[in-house]
C-alpha positions in Angstrom: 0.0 0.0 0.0 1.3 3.7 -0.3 0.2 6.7 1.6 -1.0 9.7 -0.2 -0.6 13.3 -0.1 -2.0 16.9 -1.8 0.8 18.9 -3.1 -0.6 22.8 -3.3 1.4 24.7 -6.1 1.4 28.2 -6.5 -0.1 29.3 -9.8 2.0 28.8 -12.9 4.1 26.2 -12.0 6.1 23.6 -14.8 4.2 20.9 -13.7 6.7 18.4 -15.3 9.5 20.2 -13.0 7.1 19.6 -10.0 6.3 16.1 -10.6 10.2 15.2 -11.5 11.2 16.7 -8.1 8.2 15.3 -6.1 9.6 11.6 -7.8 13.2 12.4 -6.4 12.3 12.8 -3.2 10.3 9.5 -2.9 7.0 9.6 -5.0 6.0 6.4 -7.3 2.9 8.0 -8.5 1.9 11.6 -9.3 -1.7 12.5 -10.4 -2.7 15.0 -13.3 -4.4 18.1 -11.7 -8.3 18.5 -11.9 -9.5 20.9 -14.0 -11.0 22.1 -11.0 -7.9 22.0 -8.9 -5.5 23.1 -11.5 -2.4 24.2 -9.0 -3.1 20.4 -7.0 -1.2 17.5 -7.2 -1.5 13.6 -5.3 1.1 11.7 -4.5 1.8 8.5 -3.1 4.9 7.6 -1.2 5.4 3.7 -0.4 4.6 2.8 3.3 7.5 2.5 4.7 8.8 6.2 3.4 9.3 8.4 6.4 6.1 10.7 5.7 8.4 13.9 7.8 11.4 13.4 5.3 9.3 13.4 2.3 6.8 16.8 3.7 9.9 18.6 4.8 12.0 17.9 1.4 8.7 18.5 -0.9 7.4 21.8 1.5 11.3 22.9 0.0 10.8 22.8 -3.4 10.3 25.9 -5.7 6.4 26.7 -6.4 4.9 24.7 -3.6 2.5 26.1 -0.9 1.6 23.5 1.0 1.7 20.0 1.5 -0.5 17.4 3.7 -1.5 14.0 4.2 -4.4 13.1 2.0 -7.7 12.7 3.8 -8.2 9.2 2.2 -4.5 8.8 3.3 -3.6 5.3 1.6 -4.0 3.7 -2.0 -4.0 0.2 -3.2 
């Protein structure tokens, strides 16, 4: 199983930048934006990735606002 989490960008972003930084720090899956949510990405991490390593390196990165665990929290 792998945990999930919202990654809020900032308006404008490369999204292909994003998602290529979000991978090095841990991520095996990256979801398009919503044409709803344009500027919001999910992740998942695997389970046993230290969820405080991966907010802390993401929360880092150029063009991000915010991140947190998803609400859902885990994938299959």
């Amino acid at each position: 199983m792998a945990k999930r989490f919202i990654v809020g960008l900032h308006p404008g972003q490369d999204l292909a930048a994003v998602t290529r930084a979000v991978t090095a720090h841990g991520a095996t899956w990256v979801g398009e934006p919503r044409a709803a949510l344009p500027d919001v990405l999910v992740v998942a991490i695997p389970d046993d990735h230290d969820d405080e390593v991966f907010t802390a390196a993401v929360k880092r990165l150029d063009g991000v606002r915010y991140v947190e665990a998803d609400a859902l929290g885990w994938t299959s």
